[in-house]
C-alpha positions in Angstrom: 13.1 18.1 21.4 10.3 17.5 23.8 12.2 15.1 25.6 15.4 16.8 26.2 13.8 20.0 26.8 11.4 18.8 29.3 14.2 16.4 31.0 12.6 13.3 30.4 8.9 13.1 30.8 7.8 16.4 32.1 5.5 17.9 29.1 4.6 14.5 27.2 1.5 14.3 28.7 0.8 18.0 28.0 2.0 17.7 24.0 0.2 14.3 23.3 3.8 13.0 22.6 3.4 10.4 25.3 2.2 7.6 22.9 4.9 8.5 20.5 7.6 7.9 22.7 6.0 4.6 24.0 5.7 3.3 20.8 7.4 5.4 17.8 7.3 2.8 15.0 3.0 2.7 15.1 3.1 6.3 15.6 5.5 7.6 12.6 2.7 4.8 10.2 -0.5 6.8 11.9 1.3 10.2 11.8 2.0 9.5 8.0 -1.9 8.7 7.2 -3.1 11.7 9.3 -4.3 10.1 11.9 -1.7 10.7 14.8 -1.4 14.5 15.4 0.7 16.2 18.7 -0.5 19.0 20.0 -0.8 22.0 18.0 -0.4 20.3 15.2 -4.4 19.5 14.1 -4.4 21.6 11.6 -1.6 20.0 9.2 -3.9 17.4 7.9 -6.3 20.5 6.3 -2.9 21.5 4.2 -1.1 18.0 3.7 -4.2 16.7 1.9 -4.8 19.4 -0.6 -1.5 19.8 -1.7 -1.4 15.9 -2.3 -4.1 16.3 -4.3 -3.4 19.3 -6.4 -1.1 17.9 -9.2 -4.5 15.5 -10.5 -7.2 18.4 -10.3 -4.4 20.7 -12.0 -4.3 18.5 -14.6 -8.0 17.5 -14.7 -8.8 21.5 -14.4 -6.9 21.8 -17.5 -8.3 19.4 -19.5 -12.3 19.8 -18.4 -12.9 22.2 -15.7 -16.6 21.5 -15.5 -15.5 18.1 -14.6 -13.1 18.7 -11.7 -16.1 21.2 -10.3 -18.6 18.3 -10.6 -16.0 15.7 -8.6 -15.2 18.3 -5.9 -18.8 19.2 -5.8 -19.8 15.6 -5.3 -17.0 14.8 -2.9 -18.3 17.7 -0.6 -21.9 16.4 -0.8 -20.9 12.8 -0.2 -18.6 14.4 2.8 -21.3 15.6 4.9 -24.0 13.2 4.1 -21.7 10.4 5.0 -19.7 12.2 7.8 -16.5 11.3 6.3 -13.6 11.8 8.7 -10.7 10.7 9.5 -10.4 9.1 12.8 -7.9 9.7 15.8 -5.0 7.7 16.6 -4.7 6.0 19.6 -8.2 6.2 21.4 -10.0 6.4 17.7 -11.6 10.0 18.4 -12.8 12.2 16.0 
């Protein structure tokens, strides 16, 4: 749509698509594991992930909920002493 709509190459620098349309087939693979994201888009990673994940701590909330508070307590915790992120596609940003 950006494409057409910009007649050619006229917003691709301006929407990040620029390295999707260079090389689609590596992009669709880093899009897939969150790490490729066009502009405006940043914040889909903060929903995909949750909503991946909430069929197991459904489940494990059912069984033990202390347990599924302890994991996502510790996953925080090991987040921000570690610094655990996920790291931009194609110049490896954060």
């Amino acid at each position: 749509m950006v494409w057409a709509v910009g007649g050619g190459n006229a917003f691709l620098d301006e929407t990040n698509t620029v390295v999707f349309f260079g090389n689609p087939g590596a992009a669709i693979i880093h899009a897939s594991i969150l790490q490729y994201a066009p502009v405006n888009t940043d914040v889909l990673p903060t929903f995909v992930l949750p909503h991946l994940a909430f069929p197991a701590v459904l489940w494990l909330m059912t069984r033990s909920a202390a347990v599924a508070l302890t994991a996502s307590l510790l996953l925080y915790l090991m987040v921000q002493e570690f610094s655990w992120q996920v790291p931009a596609w194609p110049s490896g940003e954060l």
